[in-house]
C-alpha positions as CSV (number, residue, x, y, z in Angstrom):
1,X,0.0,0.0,0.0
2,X,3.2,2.1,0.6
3,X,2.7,5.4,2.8
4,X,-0.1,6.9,4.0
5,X,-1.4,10.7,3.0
6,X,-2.4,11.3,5.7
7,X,-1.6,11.1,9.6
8,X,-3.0,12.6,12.7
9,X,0.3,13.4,15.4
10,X,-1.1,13.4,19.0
11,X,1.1,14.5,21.9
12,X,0.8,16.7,24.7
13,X,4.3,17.7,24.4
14,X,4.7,20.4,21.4
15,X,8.6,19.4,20.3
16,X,7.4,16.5,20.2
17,X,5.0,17.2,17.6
18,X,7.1,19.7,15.8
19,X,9.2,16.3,15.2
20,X,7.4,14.1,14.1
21,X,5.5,15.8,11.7
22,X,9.2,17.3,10.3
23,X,10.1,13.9,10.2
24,X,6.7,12.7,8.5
25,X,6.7,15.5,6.0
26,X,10.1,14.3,4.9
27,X,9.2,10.9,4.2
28,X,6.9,12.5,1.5
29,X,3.9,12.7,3.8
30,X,1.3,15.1,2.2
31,X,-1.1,15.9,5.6
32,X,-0.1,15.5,8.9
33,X,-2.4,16.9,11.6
34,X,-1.3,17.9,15.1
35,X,-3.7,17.3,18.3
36,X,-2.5,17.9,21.8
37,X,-4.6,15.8,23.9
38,X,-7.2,12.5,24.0
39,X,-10.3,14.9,23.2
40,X,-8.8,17.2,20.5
41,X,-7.6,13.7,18.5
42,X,-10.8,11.7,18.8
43,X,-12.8,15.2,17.2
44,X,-9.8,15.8,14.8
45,X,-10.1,12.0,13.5
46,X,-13.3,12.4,13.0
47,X,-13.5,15.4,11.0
48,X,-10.4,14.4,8.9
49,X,-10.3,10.3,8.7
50,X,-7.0,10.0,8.3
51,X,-5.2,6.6,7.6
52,X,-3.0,6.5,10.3
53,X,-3.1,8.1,14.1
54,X,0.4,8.2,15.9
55,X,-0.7,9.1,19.7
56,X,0.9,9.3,22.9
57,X,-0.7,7.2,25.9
58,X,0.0,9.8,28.7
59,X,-1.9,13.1,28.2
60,X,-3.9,15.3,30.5
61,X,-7.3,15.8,28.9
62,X,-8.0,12.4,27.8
63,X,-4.9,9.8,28.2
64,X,-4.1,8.0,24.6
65,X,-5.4,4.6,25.5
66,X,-8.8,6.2,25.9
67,X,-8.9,8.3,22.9
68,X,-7.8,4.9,21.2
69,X,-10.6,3.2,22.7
70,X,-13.4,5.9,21.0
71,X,-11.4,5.8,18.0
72,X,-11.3,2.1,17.1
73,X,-15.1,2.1,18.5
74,X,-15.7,4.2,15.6
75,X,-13.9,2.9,13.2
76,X,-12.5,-0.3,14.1
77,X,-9.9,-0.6,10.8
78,X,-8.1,2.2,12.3
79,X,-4.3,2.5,11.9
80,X,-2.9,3.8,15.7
81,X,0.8,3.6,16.8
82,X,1.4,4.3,20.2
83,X,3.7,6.6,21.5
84,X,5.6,5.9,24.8
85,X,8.8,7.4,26.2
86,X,8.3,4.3,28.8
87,X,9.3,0.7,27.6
88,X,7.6,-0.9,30.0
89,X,5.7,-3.9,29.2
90,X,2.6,-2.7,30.5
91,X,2.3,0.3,28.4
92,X,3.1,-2.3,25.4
93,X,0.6,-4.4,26.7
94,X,-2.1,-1.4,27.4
95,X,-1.6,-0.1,23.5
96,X,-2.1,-3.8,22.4
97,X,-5.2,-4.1,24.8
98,X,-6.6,-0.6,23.0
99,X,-6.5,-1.8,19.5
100,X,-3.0,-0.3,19.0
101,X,-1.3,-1.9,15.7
102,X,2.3,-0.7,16.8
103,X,4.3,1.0,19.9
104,X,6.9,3.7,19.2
105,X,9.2,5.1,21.7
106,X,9.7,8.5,21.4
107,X,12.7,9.2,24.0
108,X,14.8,7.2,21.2
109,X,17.7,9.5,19.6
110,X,17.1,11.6,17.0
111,X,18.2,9.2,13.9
112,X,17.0,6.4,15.3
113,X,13.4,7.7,15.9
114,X,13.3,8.2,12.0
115,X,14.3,4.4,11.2
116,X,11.9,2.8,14.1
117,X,9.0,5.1,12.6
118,X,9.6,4.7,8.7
119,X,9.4,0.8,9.2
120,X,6.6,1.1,12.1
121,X,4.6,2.4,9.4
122,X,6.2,0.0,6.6
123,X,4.9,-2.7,9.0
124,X,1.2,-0.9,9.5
125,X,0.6,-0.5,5.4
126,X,2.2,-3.6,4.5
């Protein structure tokens, strides 16, 4: 299926966004939305659709595991990868539990943040 054209970046942490949708413009991606909380990406995604939701799973507002929940309730074919700057299991297991497709950690370095997400989304539209 190759990349998607468009992705919705949710994390309560603006560099953070700034990042990632850098990084996802330079892989060729046309639209990349920015949400900064649970609420804001559940009405975003459902104004917008887009193919592919990367979210963060702690946020004040509405944490990412819930937003994920309303999400996939609404659309249950929706692409989400979770982000977490904690590799703990649990969160794994939490963003599996949600209806997560992949886990991304952002608190990787620079460079290798770009590979882990180009082949997290590789893996998702495969």
């Amino acid at each position: 299926m190759g990349l998607p054209q468009s992705v919705l970046v949710v994390d309560d942490e603006a560099h953070i966004r700034v990042i990632l949708q850098r990084i996802l413009s330079s892989m060729g991606i046309p639209y990349v939305h920015v949400a900064e909380n649970g609420r804001e990406a559940c009405e975003m995604y459902a104004q917008f659709k887009c193919e592919l939701v990367i979210m963060d799973i702690n946020m004040p507002v509405m944490t990412g595991t819930e937003a994920v929940a309303r999400i996939r309730a609404e659309d249950p074919e929706a692409k989400i990868i979770m982000l977490t700057s904690l590799a703990s299991r649990r969160a794994v297991e939490q963003s599996a539990e949600v209806g997560a497709t992949d886990y991304l950690r952002k608190d990787l370095p620079l460079e290798q943040l770009k590979i882990r997400l180009k082949e997290s989304i590789e893996e998702v539209f495969e």
